[in-house]
C-alpha positions as CSV (number, residue, x, y, z in Angstrom):
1,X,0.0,0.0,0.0
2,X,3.0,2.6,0.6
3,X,4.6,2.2,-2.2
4,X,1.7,3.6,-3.9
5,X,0.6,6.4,-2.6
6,X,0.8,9.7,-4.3
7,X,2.5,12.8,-2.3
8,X,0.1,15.0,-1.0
9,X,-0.9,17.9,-2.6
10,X,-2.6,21.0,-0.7
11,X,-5.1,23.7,-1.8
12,X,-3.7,26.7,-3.6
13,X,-4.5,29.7,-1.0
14,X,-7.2,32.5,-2.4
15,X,-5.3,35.8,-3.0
16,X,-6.7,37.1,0.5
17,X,-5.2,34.2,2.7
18,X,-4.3,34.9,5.8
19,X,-0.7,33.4,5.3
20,X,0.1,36.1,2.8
21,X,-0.6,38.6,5.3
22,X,0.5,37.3,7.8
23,X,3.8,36.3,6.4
24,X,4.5,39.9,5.1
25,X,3.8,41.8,8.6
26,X,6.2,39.0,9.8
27,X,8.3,39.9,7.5
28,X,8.2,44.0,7.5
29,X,8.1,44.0,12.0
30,X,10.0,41.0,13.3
31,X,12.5,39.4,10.3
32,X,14.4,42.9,10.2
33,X,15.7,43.2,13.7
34,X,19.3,41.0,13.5
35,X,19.9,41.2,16.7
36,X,17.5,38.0,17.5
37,X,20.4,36.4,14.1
38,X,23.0,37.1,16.4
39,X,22.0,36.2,19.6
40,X,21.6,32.8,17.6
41,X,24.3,32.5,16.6
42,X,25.8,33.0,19.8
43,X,23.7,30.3,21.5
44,X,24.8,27.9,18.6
45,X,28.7,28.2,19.2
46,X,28.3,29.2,22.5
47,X,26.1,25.4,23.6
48,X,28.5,23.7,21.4
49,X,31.9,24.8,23.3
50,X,30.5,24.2,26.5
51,X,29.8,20.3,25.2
52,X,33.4,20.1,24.8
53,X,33.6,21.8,27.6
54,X,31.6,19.2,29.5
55,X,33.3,16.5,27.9
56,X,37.0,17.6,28.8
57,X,35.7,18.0,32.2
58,X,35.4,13.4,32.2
59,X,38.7,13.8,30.8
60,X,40.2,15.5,33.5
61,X,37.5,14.7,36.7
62,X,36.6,11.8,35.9
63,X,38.6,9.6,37.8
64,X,36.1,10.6,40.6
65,X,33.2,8.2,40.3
66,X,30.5,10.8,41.5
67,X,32.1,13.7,38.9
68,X,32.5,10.9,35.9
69,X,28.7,10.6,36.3
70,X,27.8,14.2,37.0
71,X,29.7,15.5,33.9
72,X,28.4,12.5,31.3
73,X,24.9,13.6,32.7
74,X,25.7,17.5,31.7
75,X,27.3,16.3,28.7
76,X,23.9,14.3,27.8
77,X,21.8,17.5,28.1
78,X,24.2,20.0,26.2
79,X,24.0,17.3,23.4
80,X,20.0,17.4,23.4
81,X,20.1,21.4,23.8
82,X,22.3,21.0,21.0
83,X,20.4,19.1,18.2
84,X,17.3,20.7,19.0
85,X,18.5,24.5,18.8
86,X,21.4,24.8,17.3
87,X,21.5,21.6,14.6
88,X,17.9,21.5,14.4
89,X,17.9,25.9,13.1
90,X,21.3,24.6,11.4
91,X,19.4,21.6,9.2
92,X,16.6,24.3,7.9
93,X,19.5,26.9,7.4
94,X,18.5,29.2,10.0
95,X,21.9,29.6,12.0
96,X,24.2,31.6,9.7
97,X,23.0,33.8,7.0
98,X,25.5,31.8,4.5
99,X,24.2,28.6,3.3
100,X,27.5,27.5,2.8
101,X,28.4,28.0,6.5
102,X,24.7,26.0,7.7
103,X,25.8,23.4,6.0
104,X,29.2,23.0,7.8
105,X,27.4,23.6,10.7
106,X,25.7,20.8,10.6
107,X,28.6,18.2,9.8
108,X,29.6,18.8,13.6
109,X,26.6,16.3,13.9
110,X,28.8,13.2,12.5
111,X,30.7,14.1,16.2
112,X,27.6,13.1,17.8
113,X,26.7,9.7,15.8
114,X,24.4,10.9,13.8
115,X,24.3,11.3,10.2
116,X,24.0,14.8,8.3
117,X,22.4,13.5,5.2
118,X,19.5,11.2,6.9
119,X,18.5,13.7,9.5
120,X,17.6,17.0,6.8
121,X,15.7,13.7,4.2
122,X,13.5,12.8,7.1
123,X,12.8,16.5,9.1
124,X,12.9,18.5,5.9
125,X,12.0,15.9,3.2
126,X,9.2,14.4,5.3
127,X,8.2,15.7,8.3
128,X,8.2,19.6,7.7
129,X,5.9,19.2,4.5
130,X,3.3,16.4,5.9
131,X,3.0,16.8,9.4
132,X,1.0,14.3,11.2
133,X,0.2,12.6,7.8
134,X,0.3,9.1,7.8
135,X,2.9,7.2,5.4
136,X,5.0,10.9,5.0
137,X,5.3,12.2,8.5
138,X,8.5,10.0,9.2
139,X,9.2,11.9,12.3
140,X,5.7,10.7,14.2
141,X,6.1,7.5,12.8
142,X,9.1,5.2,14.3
143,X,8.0,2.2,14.6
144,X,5.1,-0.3,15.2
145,X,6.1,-0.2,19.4
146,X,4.2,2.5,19.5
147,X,1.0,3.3,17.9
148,X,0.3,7.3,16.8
149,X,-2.3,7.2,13.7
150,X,-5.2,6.0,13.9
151,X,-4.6,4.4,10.9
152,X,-1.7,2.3,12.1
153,X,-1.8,-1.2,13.2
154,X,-3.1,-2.3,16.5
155,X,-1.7,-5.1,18.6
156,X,-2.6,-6.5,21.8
157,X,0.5,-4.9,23.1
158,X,-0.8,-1.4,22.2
159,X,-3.4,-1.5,25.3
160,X,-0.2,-1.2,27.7
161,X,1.7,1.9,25.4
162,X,0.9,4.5,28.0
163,X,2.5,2.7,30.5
164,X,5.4,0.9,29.0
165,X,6.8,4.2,26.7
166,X,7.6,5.9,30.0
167,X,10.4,3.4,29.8
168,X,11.4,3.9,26.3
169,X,11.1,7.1,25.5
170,X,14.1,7.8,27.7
171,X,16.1,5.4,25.2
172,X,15.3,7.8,22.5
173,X,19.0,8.8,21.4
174,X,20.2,5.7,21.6
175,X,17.7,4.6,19.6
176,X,18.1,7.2,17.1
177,X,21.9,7.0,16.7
178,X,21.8,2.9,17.1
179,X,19.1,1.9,15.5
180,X,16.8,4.1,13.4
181,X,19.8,4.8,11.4
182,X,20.7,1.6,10.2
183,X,17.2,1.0,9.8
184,X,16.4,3.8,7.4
185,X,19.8,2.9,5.8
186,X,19.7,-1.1,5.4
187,X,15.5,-2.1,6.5
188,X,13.0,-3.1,3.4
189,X,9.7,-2.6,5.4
190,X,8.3,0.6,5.9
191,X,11.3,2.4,4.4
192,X,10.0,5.9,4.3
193,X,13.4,7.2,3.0
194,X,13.7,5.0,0.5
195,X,10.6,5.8,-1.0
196,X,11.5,9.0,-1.8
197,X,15.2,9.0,-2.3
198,X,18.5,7.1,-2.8
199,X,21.1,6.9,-0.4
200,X,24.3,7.9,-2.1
201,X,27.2,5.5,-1.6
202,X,29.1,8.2,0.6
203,X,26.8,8.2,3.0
204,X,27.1,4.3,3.9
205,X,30.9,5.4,5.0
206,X,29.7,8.1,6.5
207,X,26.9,6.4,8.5
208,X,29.9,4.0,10.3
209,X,32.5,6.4,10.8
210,X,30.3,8.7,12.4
211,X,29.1,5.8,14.8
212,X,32.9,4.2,15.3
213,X,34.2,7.9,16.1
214,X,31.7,8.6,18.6
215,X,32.0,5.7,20.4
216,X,35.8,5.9,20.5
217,X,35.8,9.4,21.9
218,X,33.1,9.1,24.2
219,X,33.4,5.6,25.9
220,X,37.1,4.0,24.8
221,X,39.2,6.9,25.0
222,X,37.6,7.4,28.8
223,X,38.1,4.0,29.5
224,X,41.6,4.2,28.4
225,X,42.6,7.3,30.4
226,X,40.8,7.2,33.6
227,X,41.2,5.2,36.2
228,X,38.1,3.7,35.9
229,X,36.5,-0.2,35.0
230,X,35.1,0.4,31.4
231,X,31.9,-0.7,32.9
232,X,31.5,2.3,34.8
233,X,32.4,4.3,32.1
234,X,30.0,2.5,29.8
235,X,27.3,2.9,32.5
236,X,27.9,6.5,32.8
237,X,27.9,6.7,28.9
238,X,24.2,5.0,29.1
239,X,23.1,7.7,32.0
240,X,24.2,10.5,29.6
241,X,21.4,9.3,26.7
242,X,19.0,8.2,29.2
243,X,19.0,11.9,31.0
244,X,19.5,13.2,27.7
245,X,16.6,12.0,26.1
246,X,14.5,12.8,28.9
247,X,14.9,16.2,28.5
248,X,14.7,16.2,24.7
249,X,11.8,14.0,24.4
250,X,9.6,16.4,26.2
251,X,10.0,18.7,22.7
252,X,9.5,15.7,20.7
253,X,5.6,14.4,22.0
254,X,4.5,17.9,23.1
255,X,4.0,19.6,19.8
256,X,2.1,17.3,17.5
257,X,0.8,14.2,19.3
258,X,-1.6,14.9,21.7
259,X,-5.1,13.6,23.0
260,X,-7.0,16.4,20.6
261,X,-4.0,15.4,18.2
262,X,-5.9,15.5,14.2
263,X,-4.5,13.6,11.6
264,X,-6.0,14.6,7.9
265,X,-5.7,12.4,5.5
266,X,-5.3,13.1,1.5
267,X,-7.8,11.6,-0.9
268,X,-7.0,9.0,-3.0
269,X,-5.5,11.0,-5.7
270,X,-3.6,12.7,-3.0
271,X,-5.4,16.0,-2.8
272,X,-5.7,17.5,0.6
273,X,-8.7,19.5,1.7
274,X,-6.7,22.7,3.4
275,X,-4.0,25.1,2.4
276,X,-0.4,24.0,3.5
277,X,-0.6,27.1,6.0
278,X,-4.0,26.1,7.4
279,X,-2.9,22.4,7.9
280,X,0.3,23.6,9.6
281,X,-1.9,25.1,12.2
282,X,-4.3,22.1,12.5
283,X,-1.6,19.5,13.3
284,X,0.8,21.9,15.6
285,X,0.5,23.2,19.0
286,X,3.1,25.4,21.2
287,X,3.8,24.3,25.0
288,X,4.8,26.7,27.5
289,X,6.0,29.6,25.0
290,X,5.7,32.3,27.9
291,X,8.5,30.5,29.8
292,X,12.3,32.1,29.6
293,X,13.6,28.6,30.2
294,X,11.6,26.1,28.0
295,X,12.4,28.7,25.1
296,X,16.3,28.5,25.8
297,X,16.3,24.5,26.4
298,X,13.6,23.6,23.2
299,X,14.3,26.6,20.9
300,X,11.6,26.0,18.1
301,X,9.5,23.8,19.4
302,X,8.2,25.8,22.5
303,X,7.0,28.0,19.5
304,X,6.4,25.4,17.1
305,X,3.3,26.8,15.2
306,X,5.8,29.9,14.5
307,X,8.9,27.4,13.6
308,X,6.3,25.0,11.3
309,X,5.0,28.6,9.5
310,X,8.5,29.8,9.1
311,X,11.0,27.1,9.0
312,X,14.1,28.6,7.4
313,X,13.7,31.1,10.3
314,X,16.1,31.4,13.8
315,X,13.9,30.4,16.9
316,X,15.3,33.3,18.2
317,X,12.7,34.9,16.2
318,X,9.6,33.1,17.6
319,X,8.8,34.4,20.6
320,X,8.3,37.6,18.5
321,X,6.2,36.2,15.8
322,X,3.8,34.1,17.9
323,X,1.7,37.2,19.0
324,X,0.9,38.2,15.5
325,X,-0.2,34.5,14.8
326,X,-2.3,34.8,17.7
327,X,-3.5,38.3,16.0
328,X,-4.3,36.2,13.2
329,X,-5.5,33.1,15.1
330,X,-8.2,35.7,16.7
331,X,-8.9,37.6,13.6
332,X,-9.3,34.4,11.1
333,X,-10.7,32.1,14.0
334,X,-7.9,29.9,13.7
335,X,-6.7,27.1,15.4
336,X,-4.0,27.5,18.0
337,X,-3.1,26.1,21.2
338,X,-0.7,26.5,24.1
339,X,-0.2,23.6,26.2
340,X,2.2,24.3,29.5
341,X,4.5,21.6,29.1
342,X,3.5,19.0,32.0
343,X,-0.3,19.7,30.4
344,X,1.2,18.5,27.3
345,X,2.8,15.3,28.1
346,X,-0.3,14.3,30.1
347,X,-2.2,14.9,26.7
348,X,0.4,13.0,24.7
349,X,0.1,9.7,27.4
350,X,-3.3,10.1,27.3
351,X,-3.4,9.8,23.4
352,X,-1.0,6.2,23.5
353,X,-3.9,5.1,25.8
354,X,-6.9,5.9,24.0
355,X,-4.5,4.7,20.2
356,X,-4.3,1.6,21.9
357,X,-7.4,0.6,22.4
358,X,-9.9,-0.8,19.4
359,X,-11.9,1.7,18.1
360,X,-15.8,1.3,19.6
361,X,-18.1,1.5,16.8
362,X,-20.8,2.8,18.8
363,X,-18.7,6.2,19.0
364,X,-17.4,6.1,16.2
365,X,-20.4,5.0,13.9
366,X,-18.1,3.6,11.3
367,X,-20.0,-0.4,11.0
C-alpha cells in the first residue's frame, strides 16, 4: 500500500489568505531586527563549546566516580540542547545567513553519531511538509512499538503503550543513533526514506564512521585514560542518553501528538482538503512559549506553530512572531493552542492510551 501512494498535494490559498498577510507583517516588523540572528548565533557556538567543555571535564574529573557521572549527565543535556536549537535551526538553514556556513554547521553532527544526510531527508524531506500525515510524516512515525495514527496497526500490546513508553522514550538517542539509522539505511519494510530518495554510496561510509568515532571518543578513549573499569564508564555513557533523552523527548511528543492530536488524510488521488498554511496550524501546538527557560532549552519547538509557518527562520525569532499568529488566530478564528508543558505530556500519554485501544463503533459510527 505505501509504495503507492501519491504525495500529498494541498489547496492553492485564495489571493486574501491569511498566510500572505500574515507572512508579510512577519516579514516588515520581526525578520528585520538582527539582533535575534546574532543572539543565535551565539547560542549555537556558544552550547557547542560548552559540550566540549563538558566533555573535557570526564577527561580530566573523571577519575572521581561521583564527577565521571555528574559530567556524562551535563554532557547528555548539552548534546539534546544542541540538536534541538542549534542543529535543528542549522538543518533548515536558519543559524548563519551563508548557506555555505549552515551546511558545515551541521557536519559537527557526524561528532555526535548521527548522520547529516539522513537527518535534513527525514525533518525536511518528510516531516516539515506532511506533518501528522500518515505514510509521509517519518518523524511521528518510528515504529510499530508505538502506535500514533489511527490508521496504524493495533496489537494487543498497544493497550499497555501508555505505561510501557515511559520506559522507552528515555532510550530515544540511543535509539536514534543505534538503531533508526541503520534501519532507514539497510530495513525493506516501511522504508520511508527510500521511497523518496537514494542513499548515495558516501553516506554508507559516513553512516559508520560517524558511529565508530563517537564511540571511540566518548566511551574507549575514557576508558583508556581514567582510572576507571570500562563498565563504569559504559554505565555512565548509558546515564548520559537516558538523561539526555529525557529532556529532549519532552520537545518531541508535546507539539504534534496529543489527546485532541488530528491527523488529515489526502484523498485517494492525494489532494488534501486545506491550504499548507492552514494544515500547519491544524496539526501543531506550542507548550509553554511564555517560559524564559523552556524557550532556551527547546528553541523551536516551544514555539512550534511559529517554527512550522516559518521554518528557514532562527527560533530566536519566535517568541516575537507568535503574538501576531495569535493576532491572526483571533482575527481568522484559527486554530492554536498553548499547552504548558506538564499539560502537554499528560495529553500525549493520554493519546497512547486511547491509540491503543480498538476503536468502539458505537462512538465512532463507522459499522
Amino acid at each position: 500500500m505505501m509504495q503507492n501512494l501519491k504525495r500529498p498535494k494541498y489547496q492553492k490559498p485564495e489571493p486574501e489568505d491569511f498566510f500572505k498577510k500574515m507572512y508579510r507583517e512577519v516579514h516588515d516588523t520581526v525578520l528585520t531586527n538582527d539582533k535575534y540572528y546574532r543572539q543565535n548565533v551565539i547560542k549555537s557556538v556558544g552550547l557547542l563549546l560548552l559540550y566540549f567543555g563538558f566533555y573535557s571535564c570526564i577527561l580530566f574529573f573523571g577519575n572521581n566516580t561521583n564527577l565521571l557521572f555528574l559530567f556524562y549527565i551535563l554532557t547528555g543535556f548539552t548534546m539534546i540542547v544542541l540538536f534541538i536549537n542549534a542543529f535543528h535551526d542549522a538543518v533548515h538553514g536558519a543559524v548563519f545567513k551563508s548557506k555555505k556556513y549552515n551546511v558545515w554547521f551541521t557536519h559537527i553532527l557526524e561528532v555526535f553519531g548521527s548522520n547529516t544526510w539522513l537527518w535534513s531527508k527525514r525533518h525536511i524531506g518528510l516531516h516539515h511538509p506532511y506533518p501528522s500525515i500518515q505514510y509521509w510524516d517519518i518523524d511521528i512515525k518510528q515504529s510499530d512499538v508505538v502506535r500514533i495514527f489511527p490508521q496504524s496497526p493495533l496489537f494487543n500490546y498497544h493497550k499497555y503503550q501508555h505505561l510501557y513508553m515511559w520506559f522507552l522514550y528515555p532510550l530515544y538517542s540511543l535509539n536514534w543513533l543505534y538503531i533508526r539509522d541503520f534501519k532507514d539505511f539497510f530495513g525493506s519494510k516501511d522504508n520511508y526514506v527510500k521511497r523518496v530518495t537514494t542513499i548515495p554510496h558516501i553516506e554508507y561510509f559516513k553512516l559508520f564512521a560517524a558511529k565508530i568515532f563517537n564511540i571511540l571518543y566518548l566511551i574507549v578513549l575514557p576508558s583508556i585514560v581514567l582510572q576507571q573499569p570500562w563498565y563504569i564508564v559504559l554505565t555512565a555513557w548509558i546515564c548520559m542518553h537516558v538523561c539526555g533523552s529525557m529532556l529532549g523527548v519532552i520537545a518531541l511528543i508535546s507539539t504534534h501528538a496529543d489527546e485532541d492530536a488530528e491527523f488529515p488524510m489526502p484523498d485517494d488521488n492525494g489532494r488534501m482538503t486545506v491550504t499548507w498554511a492552514m494544515h500547519q496550524l491544524q496539526v501543531t501546538k506550542d507548550f509553554s512559549a511564555d517560559s524564559t527557560l523552556a524557550n532556551f532549552l527547546y528553541g523551536g519547538f516551544t514555539h512550534h506553530v511559529a517554527h512550522h509557518l516559518f521554518p528557514d527562520v532562527a527560533h530566536t525569532y519566535y517568541p516575537h512572531i507568535t503574538p501576531i499568529i495569535k493576532k491572526y488566530a483571533n482575527e481568522y478564528g484559527l486554530p492554536y493552542t498553548c499547552y504548558p508543558f506538564y499539560k502537554a505530556v499528560r495529553s500525549h500519554f493520554r493519546l497512547l492510551k486511547n491509540s491503543g485501544k480498538p476503536e468502539n463503533i458505537l462512538f465512532t459510527g463507522e459499522i
